[in-house]
C-alpha positions in Angstrom: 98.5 72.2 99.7 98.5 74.7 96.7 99.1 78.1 98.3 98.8 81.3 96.3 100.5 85.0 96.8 100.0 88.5 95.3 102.7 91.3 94.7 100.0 94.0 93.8 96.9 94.5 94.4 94.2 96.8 92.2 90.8 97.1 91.9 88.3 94.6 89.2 86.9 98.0 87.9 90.0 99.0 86.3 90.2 95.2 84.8 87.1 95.9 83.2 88.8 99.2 81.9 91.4 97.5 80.7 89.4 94.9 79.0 86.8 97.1 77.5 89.8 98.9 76.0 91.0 95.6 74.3 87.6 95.2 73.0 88.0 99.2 71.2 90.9 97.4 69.5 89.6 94.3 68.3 86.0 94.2 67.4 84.6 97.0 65.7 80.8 96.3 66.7 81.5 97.1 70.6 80.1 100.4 72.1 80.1 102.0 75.3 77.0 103.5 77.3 77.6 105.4 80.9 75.6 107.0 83.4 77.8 110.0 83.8 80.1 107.9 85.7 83.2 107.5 83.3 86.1 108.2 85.9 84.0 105.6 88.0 83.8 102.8 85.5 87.6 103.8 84.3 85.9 104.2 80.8 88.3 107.0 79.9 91.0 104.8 77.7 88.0 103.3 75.4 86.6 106.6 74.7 90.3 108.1 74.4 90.4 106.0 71.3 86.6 105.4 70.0 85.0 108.7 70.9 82.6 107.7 68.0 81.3 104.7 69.5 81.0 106.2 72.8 77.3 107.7 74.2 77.5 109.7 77.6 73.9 109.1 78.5 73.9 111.1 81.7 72.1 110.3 85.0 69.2 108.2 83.0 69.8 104.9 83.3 66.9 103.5 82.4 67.1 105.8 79.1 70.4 104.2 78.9 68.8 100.4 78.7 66.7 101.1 76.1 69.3 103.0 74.0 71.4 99.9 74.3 69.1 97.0 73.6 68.2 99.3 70.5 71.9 99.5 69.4 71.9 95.8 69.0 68.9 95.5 66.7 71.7 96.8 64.1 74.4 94.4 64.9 76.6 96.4 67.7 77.7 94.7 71.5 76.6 97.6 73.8 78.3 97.7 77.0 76.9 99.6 79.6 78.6 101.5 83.0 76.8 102.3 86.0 77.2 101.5 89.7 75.5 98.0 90.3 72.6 99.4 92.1 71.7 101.6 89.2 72.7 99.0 86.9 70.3 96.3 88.2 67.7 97.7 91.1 67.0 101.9 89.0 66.1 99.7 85.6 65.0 96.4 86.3 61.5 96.6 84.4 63.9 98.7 81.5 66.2 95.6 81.8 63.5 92.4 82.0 60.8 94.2 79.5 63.7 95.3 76.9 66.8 93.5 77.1 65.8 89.8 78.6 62.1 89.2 77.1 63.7 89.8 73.7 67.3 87.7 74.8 69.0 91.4 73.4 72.6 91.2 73.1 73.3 93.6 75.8 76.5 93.4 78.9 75.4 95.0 81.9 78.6 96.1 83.7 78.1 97.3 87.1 80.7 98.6 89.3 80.8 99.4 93.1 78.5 96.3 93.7 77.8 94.8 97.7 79.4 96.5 100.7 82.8 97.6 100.0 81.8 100.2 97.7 82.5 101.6 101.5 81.9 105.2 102.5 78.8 105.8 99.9 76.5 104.1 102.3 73.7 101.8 102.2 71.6 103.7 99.6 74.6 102.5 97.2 75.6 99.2 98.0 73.4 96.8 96.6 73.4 93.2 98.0 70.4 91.8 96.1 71.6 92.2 92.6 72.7 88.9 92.0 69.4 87.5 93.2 67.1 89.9 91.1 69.8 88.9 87.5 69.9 85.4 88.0 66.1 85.2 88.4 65.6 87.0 84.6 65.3 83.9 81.9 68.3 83.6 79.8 70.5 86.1 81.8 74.4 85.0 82.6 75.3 86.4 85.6 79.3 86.6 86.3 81.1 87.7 89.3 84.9 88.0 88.9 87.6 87.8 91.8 90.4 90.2 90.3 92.0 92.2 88.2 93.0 89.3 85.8 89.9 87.3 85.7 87.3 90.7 85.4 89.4 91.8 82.3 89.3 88.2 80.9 85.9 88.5 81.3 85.1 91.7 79.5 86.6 90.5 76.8 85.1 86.8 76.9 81.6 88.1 77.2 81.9 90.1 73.8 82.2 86.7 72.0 78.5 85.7 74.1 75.3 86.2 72.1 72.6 87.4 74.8 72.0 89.6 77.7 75.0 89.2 80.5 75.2 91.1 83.7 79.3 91.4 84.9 79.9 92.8 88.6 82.7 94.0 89.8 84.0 96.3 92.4 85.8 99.6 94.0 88.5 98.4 96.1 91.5 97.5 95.5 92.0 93.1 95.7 94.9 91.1 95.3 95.9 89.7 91.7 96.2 86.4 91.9 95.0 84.8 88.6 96.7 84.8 86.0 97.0 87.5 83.2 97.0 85.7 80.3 94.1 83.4 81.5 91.3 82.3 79.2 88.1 82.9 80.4 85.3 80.4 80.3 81.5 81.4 80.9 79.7 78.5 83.6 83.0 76.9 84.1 83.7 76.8 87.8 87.8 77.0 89.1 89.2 74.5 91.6 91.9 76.3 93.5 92.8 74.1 96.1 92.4 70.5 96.8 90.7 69.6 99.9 89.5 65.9 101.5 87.4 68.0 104.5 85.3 71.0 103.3 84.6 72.1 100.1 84.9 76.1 99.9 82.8 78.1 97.2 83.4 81.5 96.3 82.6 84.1 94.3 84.3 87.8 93.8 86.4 89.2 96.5 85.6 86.4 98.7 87.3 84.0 96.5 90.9 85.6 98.1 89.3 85.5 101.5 88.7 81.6 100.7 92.1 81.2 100.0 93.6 82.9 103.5 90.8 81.0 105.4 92.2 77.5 103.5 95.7 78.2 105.0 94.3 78.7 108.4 92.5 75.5 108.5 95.2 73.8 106.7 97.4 74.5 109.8 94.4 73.6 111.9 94.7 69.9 110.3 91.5 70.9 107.8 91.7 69.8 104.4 89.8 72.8 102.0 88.8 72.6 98.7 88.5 76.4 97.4 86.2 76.8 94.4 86.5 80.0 92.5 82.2 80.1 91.5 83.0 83.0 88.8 79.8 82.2 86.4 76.5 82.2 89.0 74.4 82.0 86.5 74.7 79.5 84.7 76.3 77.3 87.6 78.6 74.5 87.4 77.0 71.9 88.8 79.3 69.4 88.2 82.3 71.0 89.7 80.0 71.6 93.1 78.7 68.0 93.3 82.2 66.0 92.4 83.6 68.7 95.2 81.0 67.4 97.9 81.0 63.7 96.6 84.7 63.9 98.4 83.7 66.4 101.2 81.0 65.7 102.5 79.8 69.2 103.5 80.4 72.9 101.6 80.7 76.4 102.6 79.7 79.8 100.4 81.0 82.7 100.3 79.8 86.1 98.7 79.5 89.7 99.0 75.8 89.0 98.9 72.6 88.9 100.8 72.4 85.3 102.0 68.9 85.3 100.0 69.2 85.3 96.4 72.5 85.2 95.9 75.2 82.4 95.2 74.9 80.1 98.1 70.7 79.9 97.3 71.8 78.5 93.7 74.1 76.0 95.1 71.8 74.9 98.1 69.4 74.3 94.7 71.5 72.2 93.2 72.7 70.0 96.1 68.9 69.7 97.6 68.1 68.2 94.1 70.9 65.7 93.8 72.9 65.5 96.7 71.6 66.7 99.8 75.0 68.1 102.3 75.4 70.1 104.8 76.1 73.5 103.9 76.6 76.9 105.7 76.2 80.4 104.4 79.0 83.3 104.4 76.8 86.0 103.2 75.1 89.5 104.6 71.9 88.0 106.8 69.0 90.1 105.4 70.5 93.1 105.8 71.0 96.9 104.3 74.5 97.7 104.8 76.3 101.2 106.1 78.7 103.4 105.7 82.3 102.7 106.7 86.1 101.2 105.2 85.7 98.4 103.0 87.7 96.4 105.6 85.5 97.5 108.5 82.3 96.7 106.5 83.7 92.6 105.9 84.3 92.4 109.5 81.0 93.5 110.7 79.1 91.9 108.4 81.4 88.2 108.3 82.4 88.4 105.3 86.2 87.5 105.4 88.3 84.7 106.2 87.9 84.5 109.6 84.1 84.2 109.2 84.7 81.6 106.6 86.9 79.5 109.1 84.2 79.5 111.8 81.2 78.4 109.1 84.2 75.5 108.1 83.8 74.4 111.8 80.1 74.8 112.2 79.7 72.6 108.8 82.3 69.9 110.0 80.6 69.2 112.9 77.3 68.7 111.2 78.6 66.0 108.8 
């Protein structure tokens, strides 16, 4: 079995720093819009170097989704920064009336999305965002799982024409892709290879996926891990080859069980391969404040909770 390690760990925000920074560099056309949260969205080496093509918008985000999807009209690739609840749940008639009716050429980067934006509360951690994104027509949804693979995507999703919404996170997450990958919109990333379970993931559960394989490797459990970065649109393929071995398939997200990724692949496998499947996701729930870590535990959303929905599943084949 493939095993992967980490010698540092950081947090995706930063990768989208570091990508949107990249971007400054390379293509002229790219902006930047924020929501007076610049520290937050570690926007600071962009505007370092492009304060022209940097607006501070201030605590308006809706104003800020208009601005942008009028920025493209004259050719530019507005990205904008707010935390994911602002980004998604504050706008959403700004975002489906003037970005997605008109297929506007506009990234939506949220930060601090689901539970481990931690302390904050349950006022700021959104768990529905996914759900309401991938429901708008012609929206691509993406949900990176590190460092690496947010800043790949940054970049990747400047060379997209149409509305994209990127989510990322606060805490700190082993690295464990790699740093020169190349990032492919919709195209799913088999991890492991498993004969028992097939595992998909999206965003920081993708790491928890891979401790949970190890565990039911020594268990005698064969796992295939699927890193699910693109939700929207899905890799079917990659799901239904995965369960055409399997036989059954676990999800796992940072995500309201409704809505979110495991809906999208219980969709695809009702439709043309019906399996039994189990659900690692927040049950209908607000969150709360607390530790990242304390949060994932209460809520079953780590590897353990992944290795008891691997059992569950099994037995149901």
């Amino acid at each position: 079995m493939k095993t992967y390690t980490y010698t540092e760990k950081k947090d995706t925000r930063s990768g989208f720093g570091a990508g949107l920074a990249e971007l400054g560099r390379t293509n002229p056309n790219v902006v930047a819009l924020c929501a007076d949260l610049i520290g937050s969205l570690k926007m600071n080496e962009f505007i370092d170097e492009n304060p022209e093509r940097f607006f501070q918008i201030g605590i308006a985000e809706a104003n800020m989704m208009g601005i942008a999807a009028g920025l493209t009209i004259g050719g530019k690739i507005p990205f904008t920064g707010t935390f994911a609840n602002f980004s998604t749940g504050r706008v959403y008639d700004q975002i489906r009336q003037s970005i997605a009716y008109s297929g506007k050429n506009v990234k939506i980067c949220a930060s601090h999305a689901g539970l481990t934006l931690g302390e904050d509360g349950a006022t700021h951690q959104i768990l529905e965002d996914i759900g309401l994104m991938k429901m708008l027509p012609g929206m691509v949804v993406i949900n990176p799982c590190d460092y690496n693979q947010t800043k790949a995507a940054t970049i990747a999703i400047a060379d997209y024409e149409g509305p994209v919404y990127l989510r990322f996170g606060r805490p700190s997450v082993p690295i464990f892709t790699p740093a020169d990958q190349k990032f492919e919109i919709g195209k799913a990333i088999q991890l492991t290879e498993g004969t028992d379970v097939t595992i998909v993931a999206t965003g920081h559960l993708v790491w928890e996926a891979l401790e949970a394989s190890k565990v039911l490797n020594e268990a005698g459990i064969s796992a295939e891990v699927i890193n699910i970065h693109t939700i929207k649109p899905l890799d079917d393929k990659a799901i239904l080859d995965s369960v055409e071995k399997t036989g059954c398939i676990v999800t796992a997200e940072e995500h309201n069980h409704l809505g979110g990724l495991g809906e999208s692949v219980a969709r695809v496998l009702a439709q043309h391969k019906p399996t039994p499947q189990e659900f690692v996701a927040t049950n209908d729930t607000f969150g709360e404040s607390g530790t990242p870590a304390q949060l994932m535990e209460k809520y079953g959303l780590n590897a353990n909770a992944i290795v008891k929905a691997v059992n569950k599943v099994i037995n149901r084949k």
